[in-house]
Each structure stands twice: as structure tokens, then as C-alpha cells.
C-alpha positions in Angstrom: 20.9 140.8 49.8 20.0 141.6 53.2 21.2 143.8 55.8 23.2 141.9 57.6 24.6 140.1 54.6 25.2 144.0 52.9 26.9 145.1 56.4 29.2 142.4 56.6 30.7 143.1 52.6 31.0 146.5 53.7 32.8 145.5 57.2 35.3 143.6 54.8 35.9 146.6 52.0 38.4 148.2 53.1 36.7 151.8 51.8 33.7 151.0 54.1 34.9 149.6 57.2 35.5 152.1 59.6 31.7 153.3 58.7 30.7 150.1 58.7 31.8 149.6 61.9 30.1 152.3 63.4 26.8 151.1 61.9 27.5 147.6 63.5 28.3 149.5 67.1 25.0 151.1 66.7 22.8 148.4 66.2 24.4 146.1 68.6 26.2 148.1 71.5 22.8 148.1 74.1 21.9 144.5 73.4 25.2 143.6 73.6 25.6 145.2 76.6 23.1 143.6 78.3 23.6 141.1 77.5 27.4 140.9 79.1 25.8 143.0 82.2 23.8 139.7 82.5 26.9 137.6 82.9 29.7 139.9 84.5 26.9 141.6 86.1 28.9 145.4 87.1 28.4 148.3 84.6 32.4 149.3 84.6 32.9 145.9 84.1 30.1 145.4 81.0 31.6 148.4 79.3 35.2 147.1 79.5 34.2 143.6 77.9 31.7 145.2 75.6 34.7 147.2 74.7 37.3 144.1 74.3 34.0 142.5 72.3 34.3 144.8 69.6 37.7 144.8 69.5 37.4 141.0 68.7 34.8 141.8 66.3 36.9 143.9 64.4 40.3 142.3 63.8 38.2 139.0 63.4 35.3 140.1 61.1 37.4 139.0 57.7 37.8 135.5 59.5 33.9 135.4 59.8 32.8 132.7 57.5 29.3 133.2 57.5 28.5 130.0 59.1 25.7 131.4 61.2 24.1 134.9 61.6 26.4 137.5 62.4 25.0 139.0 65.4 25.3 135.1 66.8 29.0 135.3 65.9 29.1 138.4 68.2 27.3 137.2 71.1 29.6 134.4 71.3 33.0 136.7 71.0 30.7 138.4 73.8 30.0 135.6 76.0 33.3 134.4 75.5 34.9 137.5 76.7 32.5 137.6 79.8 33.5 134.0 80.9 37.4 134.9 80.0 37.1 138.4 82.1 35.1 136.0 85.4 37.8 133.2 85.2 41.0 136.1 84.9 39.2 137.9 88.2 39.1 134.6 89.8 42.3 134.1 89.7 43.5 137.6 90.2 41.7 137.0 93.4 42.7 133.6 94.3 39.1 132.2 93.9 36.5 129.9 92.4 34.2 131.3 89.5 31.2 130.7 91.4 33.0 133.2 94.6 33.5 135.5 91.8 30.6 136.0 90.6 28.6 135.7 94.2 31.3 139.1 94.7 29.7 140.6 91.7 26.3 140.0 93.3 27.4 141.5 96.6 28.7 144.3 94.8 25.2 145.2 93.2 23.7 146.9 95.9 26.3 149.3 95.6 26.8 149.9 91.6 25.2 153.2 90.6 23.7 152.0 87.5 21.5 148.7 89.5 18.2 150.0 89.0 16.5 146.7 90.3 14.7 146.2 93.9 14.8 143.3 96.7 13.2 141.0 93.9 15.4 141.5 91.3 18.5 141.6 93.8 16.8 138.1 94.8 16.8 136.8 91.2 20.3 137.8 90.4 21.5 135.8 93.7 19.0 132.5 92.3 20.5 133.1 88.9 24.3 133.2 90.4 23.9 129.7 92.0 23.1 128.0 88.7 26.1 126.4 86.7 27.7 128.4 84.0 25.7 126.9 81.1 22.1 127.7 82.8 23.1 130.8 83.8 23.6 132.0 80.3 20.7 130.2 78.8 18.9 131.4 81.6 19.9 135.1 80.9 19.6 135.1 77.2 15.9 133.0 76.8 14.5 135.5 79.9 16.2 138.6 80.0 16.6 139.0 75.9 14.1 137.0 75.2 16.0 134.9 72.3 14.9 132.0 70.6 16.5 128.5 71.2 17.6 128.4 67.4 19.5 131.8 68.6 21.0 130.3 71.4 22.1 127.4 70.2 23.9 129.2 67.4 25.6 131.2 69.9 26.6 128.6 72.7 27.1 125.8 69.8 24.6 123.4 71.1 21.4 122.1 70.3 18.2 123.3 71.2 16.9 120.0 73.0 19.7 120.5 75.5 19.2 124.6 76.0 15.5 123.6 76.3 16.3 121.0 79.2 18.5 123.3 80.4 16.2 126.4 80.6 13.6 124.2 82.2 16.2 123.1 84.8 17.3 126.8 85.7 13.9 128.2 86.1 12.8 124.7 88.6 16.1 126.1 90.3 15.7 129.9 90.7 11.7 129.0 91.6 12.9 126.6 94.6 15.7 129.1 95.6 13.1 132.0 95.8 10.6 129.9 97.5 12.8 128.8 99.9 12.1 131.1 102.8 
């Protein structure tokens, strides 16, 4: 039995959850994290959906079937919940996705927790003109370096497609920061 396999019976005994749990937070909260900080892009913002992940995670784990690896499971919960969190603030604000997330990239400079310089500032801006789907194959294959058979699990597509994809993104971003 692996790990994960072990984890999961004890995340569905109910002796073992709540310790269970805790084990799961542990050894996914920072990659989950950034993960989400990838998409929503603010730290507040990251904690409340990594928050609202785990939540999912939670009351959901005894409908997990199994069908893929569980950490692929809780990146889609994850991404799910970013895209759900960008669409409500769109409308909250009367705007377009796109003008939400080009706010979030505004709003960089000014969040505590940015660590990055002009360059990455620069990237983030390439990365937010992208469509949705590049964006977050974008994000996972360079940022967390996950493999296609990952990301495919997680976005429910096949890896032909995230390859073309990925390959698309990065022409993008490369003529968007070559521009000037």
C-alpha cells in the first residue's frame, strides 16, 4: 500500500480523520498554495481559496473514487475554486475575467508578500494576457514544474493538447516580452 493510498483509508476512518487531515494539510498546503497564488495571484486572496480548497477536500474526500492520484483530485478542487473566486470578483465588480485578473496584476506591486522584480512583474503581465487554459498550463508546467500526465489528470485533458497548449503560451509570453 502506498502513502497516498494509506492516507486516503485513514481520511475516510472516521478514528483517523481529523489526524489524517492534518497530515494531508501538511504535505500539500505550500504547493497548493502556489499553486492558487499562480492563478488568483494576491496572498490574502490565495489563503482564502486555499482555505475554501480544503474545505472541499474535506467534506468531499469520502466521494473520492480513486480515479486518479489524490493530490490531482486536489489541485482540481484547487483550480476550480481559483476560477470560481476570479469569475465571483468579476462580477462583484461588474467586469470581464480578463479585467479582473489584469486588477490582480496591478495590485502586485503593492502586496507585501510579491517578492519578484521588473522581470517577474513583466512575466505575470505576459502570463495574464493568455486565455484561461494556457494560463494554467502555463503556471503549473513552469512555475511547479508538473508533468503533462499531472496536468492532464488535473485539467481532464489530454496531454497532446496541454503540450500544444504550453508551446502556444510560451510563443506568447516570448513575443509579449520582446515586444518593446
Amino acid at each position: 500500500m502506498t502513502d497516498e493510498e494509506e492516507l486516503l483509508k485513514q481520511l475516510k476512518s472516521d478514528s483517523h480523520k481529523e489526524q489524517a487531515f492534518r497530515a494531508l494539510i501538511s504535505l500539500y498546503k505550500e504547493r497548493l498554495y502556489w499553486h492558487i497564488r499562480n492563478i488568483v495571484k494576491s496572498h490574502d486572496d490565495a489563503d482564502d481559496v486555499l482555505q475554501n480548497t480544503f474545505i472541499k477536500v474535506f467534506k468531499n474526500i469520502n466521494n473520492f473514487k480513486g480515479d486518479s492520484k489524490l493530490y490531482s483530485w486536489m489541485y482540481r478542487i484547487a483550480t476550480n475554486e481559483s476560477i470560481t473566486f476570479i469569475n465571483k470578483n468579476a462580477k462583484r465588480l461588474q467586469i470581464s475575467s480578463e479585467e479582473t485578473q489584469q486588477l490582480a496584476i496591478n495590485n502586485l506591486t503593492s502586496d507585501t508578500y510579491f517578492e519578484g522584480d521588473d522581470i517577474q512583474f513583466k512575466l505575470q503581465q505576459a502570463i495574464a494576457t493568455l486565455p484561461e487554459k494556457q494560463q494554467l498550463v502555463f503556471n503549473m508546467k513552469y512555475f511547479q514544474d508538473l508533468k503533462y500526465k499531472d496536468i492532464s489528470d488535473i485539467l481532464e485533458t489530454s496531454e497532446g493538447a496541454l503540450k500544444a497548449s504550453y508551446h502556444i503560451a510560451v510563443k506568447k509570453i516570448e513575443a509579449y516580452l520582446t515586444q518593446d
